[in-house]
N, C-alpha and C positions, 0 to 999 in steps of 0.2 A: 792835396786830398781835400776834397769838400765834406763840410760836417753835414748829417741828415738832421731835420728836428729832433730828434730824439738825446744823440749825443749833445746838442745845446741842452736843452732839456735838464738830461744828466748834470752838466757842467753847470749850470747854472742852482740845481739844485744842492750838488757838492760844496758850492760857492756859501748859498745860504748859510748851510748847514755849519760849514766852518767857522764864518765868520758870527753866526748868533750867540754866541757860549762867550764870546770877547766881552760884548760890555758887563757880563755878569762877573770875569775874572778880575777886571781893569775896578769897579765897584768896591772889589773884593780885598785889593791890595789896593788899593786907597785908603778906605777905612778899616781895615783889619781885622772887620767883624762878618761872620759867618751867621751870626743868630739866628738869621730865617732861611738857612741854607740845608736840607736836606742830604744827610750821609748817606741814606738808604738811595733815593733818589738817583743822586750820584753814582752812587755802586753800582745800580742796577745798571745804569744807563753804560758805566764805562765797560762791562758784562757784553750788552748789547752791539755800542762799536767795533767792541773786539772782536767779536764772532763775525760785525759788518766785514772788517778789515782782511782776518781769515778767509771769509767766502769772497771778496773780490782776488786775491791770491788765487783762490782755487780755481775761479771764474778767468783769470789772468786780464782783470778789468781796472785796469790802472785811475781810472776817474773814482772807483769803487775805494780802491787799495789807498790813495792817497788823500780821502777827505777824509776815509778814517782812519788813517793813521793819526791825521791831525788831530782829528776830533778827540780821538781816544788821549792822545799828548794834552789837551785843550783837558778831559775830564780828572786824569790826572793829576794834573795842576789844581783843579776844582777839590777833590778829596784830598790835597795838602795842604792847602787852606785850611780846609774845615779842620784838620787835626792839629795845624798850627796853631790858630787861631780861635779855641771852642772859645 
């Protein structure tokens, strides 16, 4: 099956999106400090993935469903830091 631009597109955006939240977490458990790290920020955003992750489910858009899953697993991890570690 050939990919159209668009599905790259997609995939490459999914790719982004996954992988940008890494060096902030790897930062994060390295030095064990959160101080300039936003809980609200956080929240909101892990809110937003999940509703992403939801509507790709709904959409049955598996590029949709699986970067945010991850992402939302990724932001997760982000708000336990910050509560481990005020």
């Amino acid at each position: 099956m050939e990919m159209d631009y668009t599905a790259i597109i997609g995939l490459a955006a999914a790719a982004i999106t996954v992988v940008s939240i890494l060096p902030q977490i790897l930062k994060v458990w390295r030095t064990k400090s959160t101080k300039d790290i936003s809980l609200g920020t956080f929240s909101l955003l892990s809110g937003g993935v999940f509703l992403w992750f939801v509507y790709g489910i709904l959409m049955k858009d598996l590029v949709i469903i699986i970067a945010n899953f991850l992402g939302f697993i990724q932001v997760l991890i982000m708000i336990i830091f910050k509560v481990k570690y005020k």
